[in-house]
Residue, then its C-alpha position, 0 to 999 in steps of 0.5 A: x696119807x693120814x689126810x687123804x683117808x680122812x677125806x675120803x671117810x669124808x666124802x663117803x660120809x657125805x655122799x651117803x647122807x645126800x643120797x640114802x633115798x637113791x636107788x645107786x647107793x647100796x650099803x653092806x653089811x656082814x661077817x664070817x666065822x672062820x676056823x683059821x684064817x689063811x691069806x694068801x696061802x699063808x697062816x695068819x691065826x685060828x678060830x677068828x670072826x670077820x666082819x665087814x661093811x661096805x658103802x657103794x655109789x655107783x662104781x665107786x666103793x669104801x669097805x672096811x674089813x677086820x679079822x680078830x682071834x677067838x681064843x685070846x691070842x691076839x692077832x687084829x687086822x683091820x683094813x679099809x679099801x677105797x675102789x672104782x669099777x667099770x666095765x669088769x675092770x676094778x682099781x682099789x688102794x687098800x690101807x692094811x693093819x695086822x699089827x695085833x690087839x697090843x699095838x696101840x700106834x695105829x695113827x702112826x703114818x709115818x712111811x720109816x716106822x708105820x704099821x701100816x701096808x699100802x697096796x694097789x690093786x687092778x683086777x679085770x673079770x672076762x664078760x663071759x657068763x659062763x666063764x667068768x675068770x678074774x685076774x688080779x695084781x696086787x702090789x704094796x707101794x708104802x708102809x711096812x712092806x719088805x725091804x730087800x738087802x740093798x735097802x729098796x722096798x720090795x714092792x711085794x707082788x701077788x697075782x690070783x687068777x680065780x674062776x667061780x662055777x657051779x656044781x648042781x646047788x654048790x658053788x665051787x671057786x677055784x684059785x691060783x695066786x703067786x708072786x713075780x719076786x721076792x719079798x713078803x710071800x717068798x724069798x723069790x718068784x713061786x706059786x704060793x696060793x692052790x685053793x678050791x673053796x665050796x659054798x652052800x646053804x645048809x637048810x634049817x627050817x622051812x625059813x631059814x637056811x645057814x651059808x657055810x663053805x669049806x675051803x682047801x689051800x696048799x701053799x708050794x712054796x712054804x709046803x703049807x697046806x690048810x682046811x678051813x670051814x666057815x659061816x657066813x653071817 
């Protein structure tokens, strides 16, 4: 596993290098301030910056995204995607890390005793402008994911049917995501993810406007609900 992730740094690497000048390759870059960090309908930390950056070629995309705690209470995620998309349907294999700001054994790969989750993902948005539904089902093959009684992985499944849309100048998304079974977002099959976030660009001066959104996430299973505010840098 270690191999195929340095290979792949590898070919974006060199791909970006032949092809800066090209109209196709388009490289992103960002981050959000968040209140708390929810995913997936579950609690993970509060007050957290979240950057991001990104190198597309074509469909094919390498991303990496992190999440670390303001207030000293140690929580670290890291994550890099590897993704193709054709045609509205998108395949990516994430490689996850939310281990903390104390473990130094990020280069452990090792399938028994790694950090580490891998995840594969299939998403598909209909070709409709004016309704654009998206489904997504993400499910862990590798690494730490939740291991059931009998001593077989769990294969931790989370599907998210989401639909953007708009009122006047505030864009709205809505979400509901659960898990087919058990493993590490509930004990059994139930919707563990309602949320319905709102986006707008506060204007500042004549120049310059600031995006921030407000989000809203009730988890039925835990009975967890959560309100984050965030701006996007």
């Amino acid at each position: 596993m270690k191999k195929i992730f340095v290979t792949i740094i590898g070919m974006a690497l060199a791909f970006g290098a032949s092809a800066q000048e090209e109209k196709w390759l388009n490289f992103s870059a960002g981050a959000d301030l968040v209140s708390s960090y929810v995913w997936r309908g579950t609690y993970q930390t509060g007050f957290s910056v979240q950057p991001g950056v990104g190198l597309e070629i074509g469909g094919f995309s390498i991303s990496a995204w992190g999440s670390s705690d303001l207030f000293g209470g140690g929580f670290k995620e890291v994550d890099f995607t590897a993704a193709y998309s054709i045609a509205g349907i998108s395949l990516a294999v994430t490689d996850y890390w939310w281990a903390g700001e104390y473990s130094y054994k990020y280069f452990n790969y090792k399938n028994e005793s790694t950090e580490h989750l891998w995840e594969a993902t299939i998403a598909y948005t209909l070709p409709v402008e004016s309704f654009p539904l998206s489904l997504t089902v993400n499910t862990f093959f590798a690494g730490a994911d939740a291991v059931k009684s009998d001593d077989k992985r769990a294969y931790s499944t989370y599907i998210e049917a989401n639909l953007p849309f708009s009122v006047k100048d505030t864009g709205l998304e809505a979400a509901i995501g659960l898990t087919p079974g058990g493993g590490i977002y509930a004990t059994k099959a139930s919707v563990v993810n309602l949320s319905l976030k709102a986006s707008k660009e506060i204007k500042i001066t004549d120049s310059f406007s600031l995006p921030v959104f407000g989000q809203i996430i009730a988890n039925p299973r835990s009975e967890g609900i959560y309100f984050v505010f965030g701006v996007n840098l």
